[in-house]
C-alpha positions, 0 to 999 in steps of 0.5 A: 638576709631576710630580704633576701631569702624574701624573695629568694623563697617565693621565687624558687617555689614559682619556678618548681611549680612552673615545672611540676604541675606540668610533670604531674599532668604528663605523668597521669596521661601516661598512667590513663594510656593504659587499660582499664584496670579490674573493678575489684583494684577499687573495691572495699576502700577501707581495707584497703586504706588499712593496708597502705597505712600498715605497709607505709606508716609501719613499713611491714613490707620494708622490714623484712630487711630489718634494718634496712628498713628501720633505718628507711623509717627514720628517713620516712618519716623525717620527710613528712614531717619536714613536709609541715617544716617547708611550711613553718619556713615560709613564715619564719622568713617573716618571724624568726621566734614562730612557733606552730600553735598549740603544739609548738611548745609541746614537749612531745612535738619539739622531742620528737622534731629532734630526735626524728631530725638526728635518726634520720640524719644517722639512718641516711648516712647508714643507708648511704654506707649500704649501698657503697659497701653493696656497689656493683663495682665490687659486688658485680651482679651480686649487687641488688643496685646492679643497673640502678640509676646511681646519680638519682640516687645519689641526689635523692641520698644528698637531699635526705641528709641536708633536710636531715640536718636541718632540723637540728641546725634551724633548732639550735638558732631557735634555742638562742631566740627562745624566751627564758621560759622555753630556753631549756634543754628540755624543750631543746634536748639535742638542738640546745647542744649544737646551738651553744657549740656552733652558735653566736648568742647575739640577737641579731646573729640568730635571726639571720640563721633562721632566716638563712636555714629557713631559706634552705629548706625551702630552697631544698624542697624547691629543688627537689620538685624542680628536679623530679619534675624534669625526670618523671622515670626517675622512681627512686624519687616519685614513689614517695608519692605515688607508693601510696596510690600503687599500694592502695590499689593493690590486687587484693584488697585484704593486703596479701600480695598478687601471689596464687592465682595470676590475674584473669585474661582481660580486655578493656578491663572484661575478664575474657572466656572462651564463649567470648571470644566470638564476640571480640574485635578482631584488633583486640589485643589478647595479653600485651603486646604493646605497652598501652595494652598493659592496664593503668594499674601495670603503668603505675607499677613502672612509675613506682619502681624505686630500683631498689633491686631486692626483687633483683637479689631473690630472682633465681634466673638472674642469680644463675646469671640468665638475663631476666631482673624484675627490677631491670623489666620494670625499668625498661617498660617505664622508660620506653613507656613515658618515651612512647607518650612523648612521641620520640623517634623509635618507639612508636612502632618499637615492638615489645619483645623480640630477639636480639643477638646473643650477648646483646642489651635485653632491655631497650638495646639502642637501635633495635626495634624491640624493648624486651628481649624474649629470653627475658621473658621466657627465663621467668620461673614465675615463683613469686619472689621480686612480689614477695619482696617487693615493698611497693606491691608491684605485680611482676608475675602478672605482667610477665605471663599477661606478655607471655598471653601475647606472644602465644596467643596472637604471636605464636612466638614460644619456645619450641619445647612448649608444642609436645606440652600443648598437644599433650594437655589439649589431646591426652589432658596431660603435659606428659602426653600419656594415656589417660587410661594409665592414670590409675597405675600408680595404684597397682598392688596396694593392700587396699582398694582406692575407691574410683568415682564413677566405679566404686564410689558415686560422689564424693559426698561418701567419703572424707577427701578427694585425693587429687594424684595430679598428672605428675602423681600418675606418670612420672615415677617418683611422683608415683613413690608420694602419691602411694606413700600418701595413700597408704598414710591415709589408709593407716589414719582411717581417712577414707577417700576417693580419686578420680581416676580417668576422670581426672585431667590436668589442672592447667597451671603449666598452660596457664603460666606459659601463656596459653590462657584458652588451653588452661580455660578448658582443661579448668571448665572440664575439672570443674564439671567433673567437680560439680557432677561428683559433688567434690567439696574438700580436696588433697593435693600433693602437688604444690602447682595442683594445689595452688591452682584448684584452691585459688583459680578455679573460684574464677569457674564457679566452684568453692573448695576446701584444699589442702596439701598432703603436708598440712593434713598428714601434719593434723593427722600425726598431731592427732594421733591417728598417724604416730612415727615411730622412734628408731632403735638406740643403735641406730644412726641419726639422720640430717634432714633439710627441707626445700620450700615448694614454691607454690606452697611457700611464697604462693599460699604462705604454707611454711610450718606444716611439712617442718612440724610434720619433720620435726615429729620424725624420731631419730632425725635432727633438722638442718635449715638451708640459708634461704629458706621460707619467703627467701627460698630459692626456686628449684626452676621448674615453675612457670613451665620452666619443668618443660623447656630447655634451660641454656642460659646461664647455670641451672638453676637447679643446680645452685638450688641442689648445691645449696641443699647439699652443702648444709651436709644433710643425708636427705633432702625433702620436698613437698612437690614432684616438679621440686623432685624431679628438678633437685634429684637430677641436680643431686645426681649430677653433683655425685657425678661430679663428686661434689656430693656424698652418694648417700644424700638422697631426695625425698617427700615428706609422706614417704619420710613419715610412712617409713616411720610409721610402718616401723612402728606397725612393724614393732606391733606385729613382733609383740603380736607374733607367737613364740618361735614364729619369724617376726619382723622385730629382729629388724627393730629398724627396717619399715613393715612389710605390707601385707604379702604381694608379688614384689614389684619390677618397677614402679612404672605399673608394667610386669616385670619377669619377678612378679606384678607391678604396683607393690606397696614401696615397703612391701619386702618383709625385713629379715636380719638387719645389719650393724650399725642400721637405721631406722630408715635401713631396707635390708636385703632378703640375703646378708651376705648380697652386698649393698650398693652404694647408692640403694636406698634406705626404704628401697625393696632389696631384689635378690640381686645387687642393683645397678647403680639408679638412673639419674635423678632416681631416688635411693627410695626406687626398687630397680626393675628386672631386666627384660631382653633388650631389643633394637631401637630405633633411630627417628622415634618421637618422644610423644607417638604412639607405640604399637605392640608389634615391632616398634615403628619409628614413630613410637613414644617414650610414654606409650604403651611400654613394648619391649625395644629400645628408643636412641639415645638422645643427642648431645648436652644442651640440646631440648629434652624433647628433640629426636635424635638423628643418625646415632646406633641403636642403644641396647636399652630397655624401654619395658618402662623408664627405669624405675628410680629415673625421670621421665626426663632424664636423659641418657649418655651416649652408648658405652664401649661394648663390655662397659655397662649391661643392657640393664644398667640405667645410665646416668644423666650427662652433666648439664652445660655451661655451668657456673664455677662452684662459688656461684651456687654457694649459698649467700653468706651469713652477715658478718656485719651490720651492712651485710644482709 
């Protein structure tokens, strides 16, 4: 056997070196095709072999799946270790009783060989067990390895389990050669065991077992490379090696992953800016567009792939059955990658995205001339889960929008949706195409002045913060209900602060994200001016993509800011007292409260405690948590300007998002961003329309949560204050304050309305006898005998009639709007002209100046928010202003039969398309066993 195995051995490791050192020098020619990376991918090395020691050694990334990832641990760590035992074998083929020195007889060294042995054996079985209990066969696309190339992870599982074992068996035949001074099962605890069971106590016997187990180590390890030499795509195997290098030269130095910002536009490695662009040769590729356009760093995240599909089981678009997997994407880019460096037929001029037919393969599809489909491309909602989850910091997002630079910048190839987006942001400096002088309408009626820079302020160096409103916080109406509350709060606090007013424009994220890199530059440059001119220093945002932009991309332009989100600062106020909700009266009805994660405030910048301290703080309220939530939280869709383009594909996402919320049973659903909003009011609304959902169950922001409370507190005062026989508001102890006396509002669109002007403060109706059994959160009507309609708000100002039923996606916090004459549409109206203020042409626009007429009603289900509807009758609808408790989005259903509904009555949103049965958006069961995470 030893003569054997002598020559065996040496055999077997010429054979795999023939094999790998050619493999290693073609896999580095693929990774050197692409472009140069960013300088900084190399800079400050000892942080970043700090951070590949934590994220390997300790596996801080593999264990955010607990024992998934102590199990990998064991297997982790036994490979290293039996990387110094393949060496060990070689020279016992030649003595049997060797032993390494100095350590070979150490107690701690021969404990920890064992016990790593038998872990890992257990952690490979259990790991083997997982993935047959998860099999797509009996998960479907549920399944994480759904598209994993199962026979490699097959041998790679087979391999782990013998080299295992091995230790342990080559250990027992080592128990029985040891001498009496080392015979013992305290140099022996697990081995001795085995050895006394399975074997012979001859000599001779024994030394052929080393020999032979000896052998197999070596001839395992041999096949191993021989194996993964000949299959260089085959990831699960190579990013053993190379998961040190992709993580090494990770984004971000510190360790944190390539979240917040999205890489720089590059070229040849040079970040590229609009001055530049002169300068460039006219064949520079601007984004990616072929795959040797993507930068080396992007090729070697393709090579580390393991396609273990936790990025796969956290994309929203592929749980709503849309074509995009980020492990799919990868996959697909790697082969035809390393197919396209081996000069095989048709991939040399395969472009890289295109449109294939529908129902078609999206990855690579066999005969087309395209490797990514563009539905794949265009489904991202870029939230940051596949990098959050991904435990070898690859750089999806990145990726997805360096193509997307591609496809809009030298292709112009985007979905339609996207054109009115544009135009708006390059000729009005905002996505809802509105003017920029009905920027401060959000304003309109508060009982205090917002300072305006440029008008009532000259810097901003006069005040403590800068509120940023955002476009959203501007024109889109139930934004304008946070960015009030969040006003009044900061007034309340004592916290003085400016805007910008007309000043102000888009941040760009949502031009940035879809691929027009120059139009985001621009709007950028014009901000940071506005910046530097008015000396901004500290910055609150209430909406998240705003906040995420300005705090971590505008440092590209030269500008340092402090900023935070209104949740983290109205949470520091009320934990310093300055802001203090206020309980609810004994009788009082408690309320169920969950939060839904802002994607860009939780994955993005790790903002997760404040808005729930901030919740917690509420009294009269008990907290529920969604199963996904935090790093796991499930995108609302509307990210990676996904708020602007069509969804079709698959069911809407949110709607599973919506279903989930509704399903914890909570009364209200809260939110930190109006994109989250707008996107969760409208899947509520269609889920009440379905009657799966109680008409109760409303979507909040947090501000306007704490502002009820705290005005309830104020409300208190006063009746303490009040004198005797005087009409106070303390016989309504649960009801919000009035602000002070002010016209009550007709809508919260900034318009005039027959009642009186717009702009009111949300609570200014004063509370008058309250009804049994109310809230603390209960807005009562000015008369108790007008019954309440079923979906009214609880903060909402009663009129002194009935509403009508809120448009969809309204929130039971909007005060309805009087109801001005209806008047005629028109039939050929574009959503994005001008309006004059005569009769209205057919060129008018939704979010014009706001006259008394009336746009048709759009065309049926499915079709793009944003096409014009053709050859219908005119709808008697008002369009004085959008229905004040509706989106600007939502979409009206087609005219009723005379008699059925009123001219005034907001009409609610048609149900969504093609959408999946319930149990598919169900929130994921909790784990009913060890091998169900």
């Amino acid at each position: 056997m030893q003569i054997f195995a002598m020559v065996a051995s040496p055999a077997l490791t010429l054979a795999a070196l023939f094999v790998l050192v050619p493999a290693v020098r073609s896999m580095l020619r693929v990774i050197r095709m692409g472009q140069p990376a960013s300088p900084s991918r190399t800079g400050d090395p000892v942080a970043r072999t700090v951070t590949m020691l934590k994220e390997t050694v300790l596996h801080t990334r593999m264990l955010q799946w607990t024992w998934v990832g102590i199990m990998h641990w064991f297997v982790f760590a036994a490979f290293l270790f039996l990387s110094t035992a393949v060496v060990g074998a070689y020279v016992q083929l030649f003595d049997p009783e060797w032993a390494w020195p100095v350590v070979g007889h150490w107690y701690p060294f021969e404990w920890f060989s064992e016990f790593i042995g038998a872990l890992s054996t257990v952690g490979i079985v259990w790991l083997i067990v997982y993935r047959q209990k998860h099999h797509p066969r009996s998960e479907g696309r549920k399944s994480r390895f759904f598209g994993s190339t199962f026979w490699q992870a097959y041998f790679v599982e087979c391999l782990a389990l013998l080299e295992g074992a091995a230790i342990l068996f080559i250990r027992g035949a080592e128990y029985h050669l040891a001498d009496d001074e080392h015979a013992t099962r305290a140099h022996f605890p697990l081995s001795s065991w085995l050895g006394e069971a399975l074997y012979p106590a001859g000599q001779s016997a024994n030394e052929n077992l080393v020999y032979f187990i000896a052998f197999f180590k070596i001839a395992l390890a041999m096949a191993w490379l021989i194996v993964i030499g000949r299959n260089l795509t085959m990831g699960i195997a190579w990013h053993r090696f190379t998961a040190w290098f992709n993580i090494w030269f990770k984004r971000e130095s510190s360790g944190r992953t390539a979240l917040g910002a999205v890489k720089p536009l590059a070229v040849g490695g040079t970040a590229i800016t609009l001055e530049d662009l002169d300068d460039l040769d006219e064949d520079a590729a601007l984004g990616v567009g072929a795959i040797e356009n993507f930068s080396w760093k992007g090729l070697l995240d393709f090579t580390t792939c393991t396609e273990c599909g936790r990025c796969q089981s956290q994309c929203p678009a592929w749980n709503t059955q849309k074509p995009l997997s980020p492990k799919l994407l990868m996959k697909g880019l790697r082969e035809h990658s390393y197919l396209k460096a081996a000069g095989l037929a048709g991939h040399a001029d395969r472009a890289l995205i295109g449109k294939g037919d529908a129902g078609g393969e999206s990855y690579n599809p066999e005969g087309a001339d395209f490797v990514v489909d563009a539905d794949v491309l265009w489904s991202c909602t870029m939230c940051g889960a596949c990098v959050e989850q991904c435990p070898v910091d690859i750089e999806h997002v990145d990726h997805i929008v360096d193509m997307r630079r591609y496809q809009v910048l030298i292709e112009s190839n985007f979905p339609a949706e996207l054109n009115q987006v544009f135009k708006g942001l390059e000729t009005r400096g905002n996505p809802w195409n509105m003017a920029a002088s009905a920027r401060m309408d959000w304003a309109k009626g508060l009982p205090f002045e917002v300072k305006e820079v440029g008008k009532d302020l000259e810097s901003l160096e006069s005040v403590d913060w800068l509120f940023w409103v955002g476009c959203a916080g501007a024109y889109e109406d139930r934004a304008k209900k946070t960015t009030r509350a969040v006003a009044e709060l900061l007034h309340m606090a004592g916290v003085s602060f400016g805007v910008l007013g007309n000043n102000e424009t888009c941040t760009g994220d949502s031009a940035r994200r879809a691929g027009n890199e120059f139009v985001y530059q621009a709007l950028a440059r014009e901000n940071v001016e506005t910046f530097k001119e008015f000396k901004v220093k500290k910055v609150v945002a209430t909406c998240a993509h705003c906040f995420n932009t300005l705090k971590n991309e505008y440092k590209e332009f030269g500008i340092e800011l402090e900023v935070v989100h209104h949740t983290q600062l109205l949470n520091r106020l009320v934990r310093e007292g300055r802001l203090k909700p206020v309980a609810p009266d004994p009788g009082s009805n408690t309320r169920s409260i969950t939060y839904h994660d802002p994607c860009y405030l939780g994955r993005h910048n790790q903002v997760y405690s404040p808005p729930r301290e901030l919740l917690s703080a509420l009294p009269g309220s008990s907290y529920v948590e969604m199963e996904r939530n935090s790093e796991r939280s499930f995108c609302c869709g509307a990210g990676g300007a996904r708020m602007w383009m069509e969804e079709s594909l698959g069911e809407r996402i949110n709607m599973n998002r919506s279903a989930e919320a509704v399903g914890t049973g909570a009364d209200q659903i809260v939110v930190g961003c109006p994109f989250c909003r707008v996107m969760l009011s409208d899947g509520v609304t269609a889920l009440q329309a379905k009657s799966e959902a109680r008409e109760e169950v409303e979507v909040l922001d947090v501000a306007q949560m704490l502002l009820a409370s705290v005005k309830a507190g104020e409300t208190a005062t006063e009746a303490e204050k009040a004198p005797a026989g005087a009409p106070t508001a303390a016989a309504a102890p649960a009801t919000p304050a009035a602000a002070p006396a002010e016209p009550a509002a007709s809508s919260a669109t900034g318009t005039t309305g027959t009642t009186g002007t717009t702009g009111t403060s949300l609570f200014d109706e004063a509370p008058v006898k309250p009804a049994s059994g109310g809230s603390l959160f209960d807005q009562h009507t000015a008369e108790p005998t007008t019954p309440a309609t079923t979906n009214a708000s609880l903060f909402d100002e009663t009129p002194a009639q009935a509403p009508a039923k809120p448009a969809s996606g309204g929130s039971l916090f909007d005060a309805p709007a009087a109801e001005p004459p209806p008047a005629p549409a028109t039939t050929s109206a574009s959503l994005f002209d001008e309006a004059p203020t005569e009769a209205t042409p057919s060129s008018s626009s939704l979010f014009d100046t706001p006259a008394t007429q009336t746009l048709p009603a759009p065309a049926a289900t499915g079709g793009s928010l944003f096409d014009v509807p053709a050859d219908e009758a005119p709808v008697p609808a008002t369009t004085a202003a959008p229905t004040p408790s509706g989106s600007l989005f939502d979409v009206e259903e087609e005219p009723a039969a005379p008699g059925a509904q009123s001219a005034a009555e907001p009409v609610a949103r048609p149900e969504p398309k093609a959408e999946a049965a319930p149990e598919q958006h169900e929130a994921p069961e909790k784990p009913k066993g060890l091998f169900d995470l």
